[in-house]
C-alpha positions as CSV (number, residue, x, y, z in Angstrom):
1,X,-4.6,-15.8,24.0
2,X,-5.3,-16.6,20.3
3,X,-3.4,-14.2,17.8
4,X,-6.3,-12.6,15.8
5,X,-3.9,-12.3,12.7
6,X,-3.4,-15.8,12.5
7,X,-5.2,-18.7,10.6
8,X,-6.1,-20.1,7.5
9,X,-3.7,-18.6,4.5
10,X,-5.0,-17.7,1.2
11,X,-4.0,-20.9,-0.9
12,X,-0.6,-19.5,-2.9
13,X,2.7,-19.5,-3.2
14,X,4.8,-16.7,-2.1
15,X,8.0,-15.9,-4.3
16,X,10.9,-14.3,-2.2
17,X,12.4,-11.8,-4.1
18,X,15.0,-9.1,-3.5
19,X,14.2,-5.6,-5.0
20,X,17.1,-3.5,-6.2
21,X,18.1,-0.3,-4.9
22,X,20.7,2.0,-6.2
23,X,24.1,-0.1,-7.2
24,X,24.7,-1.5,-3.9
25,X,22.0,-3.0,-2.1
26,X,19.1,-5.2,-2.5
27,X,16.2,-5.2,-0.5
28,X,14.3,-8.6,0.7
29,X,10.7,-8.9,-0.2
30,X,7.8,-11.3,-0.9
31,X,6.0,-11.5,-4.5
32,X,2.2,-13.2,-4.5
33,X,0.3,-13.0,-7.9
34,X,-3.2,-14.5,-8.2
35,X,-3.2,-16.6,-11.9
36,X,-5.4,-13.5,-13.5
37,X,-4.5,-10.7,-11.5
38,X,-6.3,-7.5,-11.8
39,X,-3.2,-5.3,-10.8
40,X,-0.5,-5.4,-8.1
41,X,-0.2,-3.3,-4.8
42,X,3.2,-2.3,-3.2
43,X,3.1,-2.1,0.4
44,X,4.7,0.4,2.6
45,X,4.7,-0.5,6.5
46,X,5.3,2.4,8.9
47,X,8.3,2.9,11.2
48,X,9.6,0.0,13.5
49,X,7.8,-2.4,10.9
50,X,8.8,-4.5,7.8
51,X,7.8,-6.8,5.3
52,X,7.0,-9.2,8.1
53,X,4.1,-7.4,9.5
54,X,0.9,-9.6,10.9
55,X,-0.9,-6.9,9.7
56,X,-0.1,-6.1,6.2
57,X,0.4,-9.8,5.6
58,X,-3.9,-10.4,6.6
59,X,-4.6,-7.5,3.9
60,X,-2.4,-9.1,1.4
61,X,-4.0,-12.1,1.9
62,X,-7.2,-10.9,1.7
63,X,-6.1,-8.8,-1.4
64,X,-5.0,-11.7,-2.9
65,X,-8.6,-13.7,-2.4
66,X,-10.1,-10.6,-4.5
67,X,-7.8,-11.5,-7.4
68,X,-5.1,-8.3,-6.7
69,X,-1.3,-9.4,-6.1
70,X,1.3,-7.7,-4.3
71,X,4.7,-6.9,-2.9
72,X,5.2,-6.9,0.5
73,X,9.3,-5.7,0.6
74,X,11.5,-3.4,3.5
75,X,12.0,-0.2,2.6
76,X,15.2,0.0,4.5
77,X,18.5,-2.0,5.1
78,X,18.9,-3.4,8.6
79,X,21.3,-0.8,9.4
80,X,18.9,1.9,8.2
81,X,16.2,0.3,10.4
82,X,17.5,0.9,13.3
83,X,18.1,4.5,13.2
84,X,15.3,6.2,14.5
85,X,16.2,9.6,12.0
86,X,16.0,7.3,8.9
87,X,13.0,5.7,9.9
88,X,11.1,8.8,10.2
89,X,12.8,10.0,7.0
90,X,9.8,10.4,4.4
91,X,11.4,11.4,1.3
92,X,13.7,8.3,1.6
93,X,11.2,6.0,1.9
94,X,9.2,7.2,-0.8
95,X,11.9,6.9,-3.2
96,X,12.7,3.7,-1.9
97,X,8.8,2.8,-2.9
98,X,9.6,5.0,-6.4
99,X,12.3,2.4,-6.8
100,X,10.4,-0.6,-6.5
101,X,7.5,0.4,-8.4
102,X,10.3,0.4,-11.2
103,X,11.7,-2.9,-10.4
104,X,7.6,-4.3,-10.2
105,X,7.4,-2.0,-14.1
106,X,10.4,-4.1,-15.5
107,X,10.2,-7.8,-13.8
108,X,8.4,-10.0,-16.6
109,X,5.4,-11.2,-14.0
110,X,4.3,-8.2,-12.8
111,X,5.7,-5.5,-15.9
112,X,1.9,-5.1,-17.4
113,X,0.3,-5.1,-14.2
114,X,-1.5,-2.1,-12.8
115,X,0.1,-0.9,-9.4
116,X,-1.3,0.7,-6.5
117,X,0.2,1.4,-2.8
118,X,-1.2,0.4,0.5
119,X,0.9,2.4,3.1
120,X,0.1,2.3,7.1
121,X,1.3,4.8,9.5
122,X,4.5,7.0,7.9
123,X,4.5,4.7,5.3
124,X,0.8,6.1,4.1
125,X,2.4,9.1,4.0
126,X,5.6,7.7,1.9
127,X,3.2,6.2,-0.4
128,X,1.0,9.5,-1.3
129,X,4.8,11.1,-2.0
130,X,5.6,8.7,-4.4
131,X,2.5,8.6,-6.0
132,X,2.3,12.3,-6.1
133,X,2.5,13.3,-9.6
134,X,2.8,10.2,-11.2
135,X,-0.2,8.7,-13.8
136,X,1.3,5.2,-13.5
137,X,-0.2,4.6,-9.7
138,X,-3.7,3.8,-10.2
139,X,-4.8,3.3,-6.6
140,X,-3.7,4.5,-2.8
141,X,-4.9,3.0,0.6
142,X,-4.2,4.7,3.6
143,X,-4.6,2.6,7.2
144,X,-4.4,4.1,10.0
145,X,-1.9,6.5,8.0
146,X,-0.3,10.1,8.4
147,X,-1.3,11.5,5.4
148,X,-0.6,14.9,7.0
149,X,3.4,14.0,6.9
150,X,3.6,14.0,2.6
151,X,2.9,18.0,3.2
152,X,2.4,19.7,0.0
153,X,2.8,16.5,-2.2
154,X,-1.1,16.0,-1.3
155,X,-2.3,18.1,-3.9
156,X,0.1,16.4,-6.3
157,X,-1.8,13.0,-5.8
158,X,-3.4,11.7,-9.1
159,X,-4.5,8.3,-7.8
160,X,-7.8,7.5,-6.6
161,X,-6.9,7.2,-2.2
162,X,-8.8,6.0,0.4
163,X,-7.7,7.1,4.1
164,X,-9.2,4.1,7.1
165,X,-9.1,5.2,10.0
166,X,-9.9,3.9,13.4
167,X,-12.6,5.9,15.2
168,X,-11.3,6.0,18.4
169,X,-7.6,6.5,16.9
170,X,-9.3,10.7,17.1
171,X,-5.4,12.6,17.1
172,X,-4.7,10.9,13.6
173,X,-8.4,11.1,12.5
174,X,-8.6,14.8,12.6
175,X,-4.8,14.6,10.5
176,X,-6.6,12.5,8.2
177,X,-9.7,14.7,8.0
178,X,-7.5,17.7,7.1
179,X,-5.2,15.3,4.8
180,X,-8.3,14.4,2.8
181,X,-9.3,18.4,2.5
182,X,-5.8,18.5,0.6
183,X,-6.0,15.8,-1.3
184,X,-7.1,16.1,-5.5
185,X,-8.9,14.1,-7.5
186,X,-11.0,10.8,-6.3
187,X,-11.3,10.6,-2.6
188,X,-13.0,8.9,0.1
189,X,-12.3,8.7,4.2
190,X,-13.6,5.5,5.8
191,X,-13.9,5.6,9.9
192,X,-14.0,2.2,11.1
193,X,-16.1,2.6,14.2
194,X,-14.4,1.5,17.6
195,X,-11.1,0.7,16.0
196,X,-7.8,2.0,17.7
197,X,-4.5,2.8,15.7
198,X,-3.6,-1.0,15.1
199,X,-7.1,-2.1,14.2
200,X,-6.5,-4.6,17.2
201,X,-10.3,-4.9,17.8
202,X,-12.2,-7.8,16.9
203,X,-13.3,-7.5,13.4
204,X,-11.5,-4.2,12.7
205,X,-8.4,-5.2,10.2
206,X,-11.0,-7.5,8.9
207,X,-12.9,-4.2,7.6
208,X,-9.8,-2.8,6.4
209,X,-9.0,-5.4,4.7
210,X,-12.0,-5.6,2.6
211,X,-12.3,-1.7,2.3
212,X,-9.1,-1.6,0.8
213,X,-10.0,-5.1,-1.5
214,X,-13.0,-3.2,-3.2
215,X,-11.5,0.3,-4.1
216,X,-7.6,-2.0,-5.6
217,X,-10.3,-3.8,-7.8
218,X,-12.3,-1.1,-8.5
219,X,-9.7,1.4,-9.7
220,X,-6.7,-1.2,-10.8
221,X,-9.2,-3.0,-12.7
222,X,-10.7,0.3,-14.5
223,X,-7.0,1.0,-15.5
224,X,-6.1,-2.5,-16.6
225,X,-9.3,-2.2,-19.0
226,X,-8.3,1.7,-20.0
227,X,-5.0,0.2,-21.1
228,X,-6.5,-3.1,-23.0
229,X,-8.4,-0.2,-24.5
230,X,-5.5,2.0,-25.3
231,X,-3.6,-1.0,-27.3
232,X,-6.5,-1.8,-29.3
233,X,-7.1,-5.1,-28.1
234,X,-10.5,-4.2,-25.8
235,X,-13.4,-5.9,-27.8
């Protein structure tokens, strides 16, 4: 049976990278910036997952095709990964996210970039925590998320989000319909028809992926120009 994540890559060169965390440890990751991009997106995988995803690795590809970079990185430490309490642990993992997004705001090739977060499953929900509150995330895609689990940081969320969902995934539709109530500022739910938690069905991550393409450029490229505009050199 053919593997529906597989096949042509985007033509670019991924940098492996190890992202800094606390004094002690250093987290493996994978850096891909487009020559002009128009900002960066941090990925957050949900539990049993990492930076090795089929999934998230199709988006970022297909992120990278409409000129947005991004950081594909584990949020946890082997030994972290495999306790089941850690994995689950939101608060963690949204710091862990926090900590990167400092790492992405002080490395030279991504420091003026506009970032955004693309979290699936908990890690949707770790990535509306750490964007809660904070002006410097310009963008949040949710697939197949539980936005539900960031509780009251919801209201907290600056950032433009979008929530995918599959439309036969119906438990974590409804969590998402009631997440998106919650939710301030610019919002938008997007049912892909037919599509089960894993967007397994034919075509499915392929609407994802270019769902979550349009609203990166649309809100990392407003903020890039806001900022050109800020520092005077806008024409």
């Amino acid at each position: 049976m053919t593997n529906p994540f597989t096949g042509p890559l985007v033509d670019h060169i991924a940098e492996p990278v190890h992202v800094p965390i606390g004094r002690d440890h250093r987290l493996p990751g994978t850096l891909a910036l487009p020559p002009h991009p128009a900002g960066i997106v941090l990925f957050a995988h949900g539990s049993g997952s990492s930076r090795l995803s089929p999934r998230n690795q199709f988006v970022a590809d297909r992120l990278f095709a409409a000129n947005v970079g991004w950081l594909l990185f584990d949020l946890l430490t082997e030994r972290e990964a495999a306790s089941r309490a850690v994995v689950f642990d939101i608060p963690l993992l949204a710091e862990r996210l926090r900590q990167a997004t400092a790492w992405v705001a002080e490395y030279p090739a991504t420091r003026d970039l506009s970032p955004g977060y693309f979290g699936a499953s908990t890690g949707a929900a770790a990535a509306l925590v750490a964007a809660a509150g904070n002006p410097r995330i310009h963008a949040v895609v949710s697939r197949g998320g539980r936005p539900d689990l960031a509780g009251a940081a919801l209201r907290q969320v600056l950032a433009p989000t979008l929530l995918i969902v599959g439309g036969a995934d119906t438990g974590v539709l409804e969590l998402n319909a009631q997440a998106l109530r919650e939710l301030g500022g610019v919002k938008e739910m997007i049912v892909v028809p037919h599509a089960t938690h894993l967007f397994e069905e034919p075509g499915t991550l392929e609407a994802v992926a270019g769902h979550a393409a349009e609203w990166f450029r649309r809100y990392l490229q407003t903020a890039e120009v806001a900022q050109l505009a800020s520092s005077g050199r806008a024409s």
